[in-house]
C-alpha positions, 0 to 999 in steps of 0.5 A: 278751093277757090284761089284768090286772083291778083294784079301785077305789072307784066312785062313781055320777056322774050325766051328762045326755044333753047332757054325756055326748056333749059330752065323747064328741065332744071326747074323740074329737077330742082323740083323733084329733088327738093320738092316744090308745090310751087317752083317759079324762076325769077331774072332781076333786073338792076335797072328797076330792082325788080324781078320778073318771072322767067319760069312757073309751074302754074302759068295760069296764076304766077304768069311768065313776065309777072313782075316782083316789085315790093321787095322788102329791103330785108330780102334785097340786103340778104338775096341781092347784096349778100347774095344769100339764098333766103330760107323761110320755113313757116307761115310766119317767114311767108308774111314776112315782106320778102313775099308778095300775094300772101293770101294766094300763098296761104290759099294754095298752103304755100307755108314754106320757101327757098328762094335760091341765088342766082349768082354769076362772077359775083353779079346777083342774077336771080332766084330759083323760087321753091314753095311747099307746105310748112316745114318742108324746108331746111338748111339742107334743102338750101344747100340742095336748091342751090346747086341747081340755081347755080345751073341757071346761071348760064341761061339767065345771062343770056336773057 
């Protein structure tokens, strides 16, 4: 199966030692719990309303320092404001403009995500980002999901 390259804006993210295993552990825990084909971790920033990766289980394509840029107000309202975790449990919420590189996503048949709140002291933080085939997800996933975005929250901070 031949994936399709992209482009995006990259940013040079400095990870301590610490953090960077910190966020590895909980990622694969997160993954081997909920169940993830794709698991990226991503740290907003306020200044620019984007999100950059901190955290992916293939660096080769979705690289550390990747930047999310075209976010859809939809997903900024819901993730961001309300600080909501966003459940898309089809290829339908996938195409949607909460998600960038939608012909990667369906090359690698990523049809199914979480995107997972990261929220400290009422401040939105980032996502714990799951992806898997359609249908794996549902609410109880999220719930799931969620409790290890809360464990990130300590490490984001200090990022």
């Amino acid at each position: 199966m031949t994936v399709p390259q992209f482009e995006e804006e990259y940013v040079e993210i400095p990870l301590p030692a610490a953090a960077s295993a910190k966020l590895a552990d909980i990622a694969a825990s997160a993954t081997a719990d909920v169940g993830a084909l794709l698991t990226t971790i991503s740290l907003w920033r306020p200044g620019t309303r984007d999100l950059v990766r901190v955290f992916s289980t293939m660096p080769g394509l979705y690289r550390l320092g990747g930047i999310s840029s075209e976010l859809g107000e939809d997903w900024l309202q819901h993730c961001v404001v309300q600080q909501e975790s966003f459940l898309a449990s089809d290829q339908g919420a996938i195409d949607s403009d909460a998600f960038e590189h939608q012909d990667v996503l369906g090359a690698l048949h990523l049809g199914a995500a979480i995107n997972a709140v990261i929220v400290h002291n009422g401040r939105f933080l980032g996502c714990l980002n799951l992806l898997d085939v359609a249908g794996a997800y549902s609410e109880p996933s999220v719930r799931r999901a969620e409790a290890y975005a809360e464990q990130l929250a300590e490490v984001l901070r200090a990022l």
